[in-house]
N, C-alpha and C positions, 0 to 999 in steps of 0.2 A: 581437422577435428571438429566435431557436429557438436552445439554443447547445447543440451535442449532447453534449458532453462539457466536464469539468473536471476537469484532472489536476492532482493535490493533490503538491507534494514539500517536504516535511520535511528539512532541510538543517541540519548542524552540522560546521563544518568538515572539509568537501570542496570546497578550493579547488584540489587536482587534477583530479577527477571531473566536478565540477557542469557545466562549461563543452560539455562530450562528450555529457553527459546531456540539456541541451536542445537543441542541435543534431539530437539525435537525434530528439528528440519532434518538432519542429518536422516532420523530412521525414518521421514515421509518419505524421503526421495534418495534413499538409498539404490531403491530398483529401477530409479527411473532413465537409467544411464548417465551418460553425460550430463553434470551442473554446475553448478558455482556460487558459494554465497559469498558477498561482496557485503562485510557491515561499514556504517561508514560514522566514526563515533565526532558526532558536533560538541569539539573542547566540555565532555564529562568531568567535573571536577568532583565526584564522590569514590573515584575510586575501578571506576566502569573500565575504562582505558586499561588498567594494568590489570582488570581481570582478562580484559581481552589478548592481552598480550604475554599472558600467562596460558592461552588454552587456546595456540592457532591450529591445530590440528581439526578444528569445531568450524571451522571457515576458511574462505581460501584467499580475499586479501582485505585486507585492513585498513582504511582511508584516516587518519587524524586530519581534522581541521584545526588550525590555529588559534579561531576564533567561533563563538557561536555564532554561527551561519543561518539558524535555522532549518526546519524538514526539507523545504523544497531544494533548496542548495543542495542537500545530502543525496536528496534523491536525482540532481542533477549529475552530480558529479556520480554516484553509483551507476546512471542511463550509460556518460563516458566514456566508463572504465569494466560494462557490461559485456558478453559478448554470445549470450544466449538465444535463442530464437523467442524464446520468451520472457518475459519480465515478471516476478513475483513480486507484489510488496507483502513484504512481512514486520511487525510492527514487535519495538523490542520490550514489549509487557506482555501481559498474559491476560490481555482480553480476547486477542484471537487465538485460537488452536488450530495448530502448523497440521493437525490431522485431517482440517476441512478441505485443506488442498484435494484431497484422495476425489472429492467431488468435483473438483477442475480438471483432474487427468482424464477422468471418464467424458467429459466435454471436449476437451485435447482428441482425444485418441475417436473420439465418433466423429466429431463437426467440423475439424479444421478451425477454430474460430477468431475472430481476429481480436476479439474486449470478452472476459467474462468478470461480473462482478459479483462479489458476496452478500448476500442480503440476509441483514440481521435480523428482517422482520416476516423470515419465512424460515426459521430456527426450526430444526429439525430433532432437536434435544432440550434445549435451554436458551435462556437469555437471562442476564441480571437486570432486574427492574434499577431503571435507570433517571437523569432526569427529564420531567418532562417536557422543559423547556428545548430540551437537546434532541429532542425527540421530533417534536413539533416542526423546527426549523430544519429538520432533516429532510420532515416529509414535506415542506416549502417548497427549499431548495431542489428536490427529486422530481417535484411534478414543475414546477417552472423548469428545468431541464428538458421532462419530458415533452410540453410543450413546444417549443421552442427546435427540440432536435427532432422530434416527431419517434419518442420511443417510449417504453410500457415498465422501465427500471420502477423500483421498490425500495432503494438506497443506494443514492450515489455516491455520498459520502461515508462508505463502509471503506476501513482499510484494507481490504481483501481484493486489491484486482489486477488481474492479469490480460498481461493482451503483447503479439506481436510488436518486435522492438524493432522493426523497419515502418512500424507505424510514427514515430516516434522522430524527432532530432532533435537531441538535448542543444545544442547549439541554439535552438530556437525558442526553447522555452524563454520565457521573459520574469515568472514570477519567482520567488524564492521561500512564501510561507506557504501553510495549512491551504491557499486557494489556487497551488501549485496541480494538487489534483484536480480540481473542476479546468482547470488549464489543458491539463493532459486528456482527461476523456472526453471537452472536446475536442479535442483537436483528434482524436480519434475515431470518434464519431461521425464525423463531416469525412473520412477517410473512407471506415469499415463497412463492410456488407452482414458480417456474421459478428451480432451482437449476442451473448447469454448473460444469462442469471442462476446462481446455485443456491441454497439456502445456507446457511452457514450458525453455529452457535456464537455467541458471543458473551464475554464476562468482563461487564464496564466498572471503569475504577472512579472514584469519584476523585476530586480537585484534590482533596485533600493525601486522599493516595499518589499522587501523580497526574493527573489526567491535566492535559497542555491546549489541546484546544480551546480557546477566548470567544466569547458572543463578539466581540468583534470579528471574528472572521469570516460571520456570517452574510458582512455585506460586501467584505473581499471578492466573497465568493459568486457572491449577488453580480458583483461588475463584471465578473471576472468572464460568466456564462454569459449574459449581454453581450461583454466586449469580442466573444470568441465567435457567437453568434451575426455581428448585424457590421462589425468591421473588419 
């Protein structure tokens, strides 16, 4: 059985959001054949868990951690227990829209491609004016990437990306937070021959809403692309 994708969501209390979130994936990739979403909830203590375990029909399996593990963990153990030819990450608030996928499948289905990632700052509808500290060290960290890996990205820290899961062995990953992604794309990078970019909308929550990324993870991420780059 071919399953063309496996969209990975890393969940920690969003037991407003989560519910909006897979209904939504459900009608993107209703026609896409074969898939499989994999949420994986890091010990929610608002309530998030037994919504999800109230409505499996909306996902196909369910990981509980015991302990707050953190995103990268989640998205570890989702790589594991994946078994799609591609990887989704989908984020369980409602600043991205499960609809901007439809601009992945169109890259899918022409290029073959091995990384596409979503770029919020080629928004095709909207964007929430957002911080501009968060903004600034986005586009830091995106050109010291580009540098460094010799590519022409516009946000590498969008939650939006997909790419081939034999690029990939979660076994090897080493990191467990927020700098788990600059970990994975590059290691993909240094891989891939067929890199794109989609533009994508986005709608950012502020801290107070939720919003979990720390200015500390900014230099996580700093070492992270260094360390993935020169050792």
């Amino acid at each position: 059985m071919n399953i063309f994708a496996s969209v990975l969501i890393a969940v920690y209390n969003e037991k407003s959001s989560i519910l909006n979130i897979l209904k939504k994936l459900q009608l993107v990739f209703q026609d896409r054949g074969m898939y499989e979403i994999i949420v994986i909830n890091d010990c929610s203590n608002d309530g998030t868990r037994e919504i999800l375990e109230s409505n499996t029909n909306l996902y196909n399996k369910l990981i509980n951690n015991d302990a707050n593990m953190g995103k990268g963990a989640c998205i570890k153990k989702g790589l594991e227990n994946s078994k799609g030819k591609y990887i989704f990450f989908q984020d369980a608030d409602n600043e991205y829209d499960p609809k901007d996928f439809i601009r992945f499948f169109d890259v899918i289905d022409n290029f073959d491609p091995d990384l596409i990632i979503g770029s919020r700052f080629k928004f095709p509808n909207y964007i929430r004016s957002h911080y501009f500290i968060n903004k600034l060290a986005n586009f830091i960290l995106t050109n010291f990437f580009n540098i460094l890996y010799n590519t022409t990205f516009t946000d590498i820290y969008s939650c939006y990306a997909v790419f081939k899961k034999n690029l990939i062995v979660p076994s090897e990953l080493k990191t467990e937070g927020f700098e788990q992604h600059a970990e994975i794309l590059c290691k993909i990078t240094k891989k891939a021959t067929k890199l794109y970019e989609v533009p994508i909308n986005y709608n950012g929550r502020t801290y107070e809403q939720g919003k979990k990324i720390k200015y500390s993870d900014f230099f996580k991420v700093v070492y992270q692309i260094l360390k993935m780059r020169f050792f």
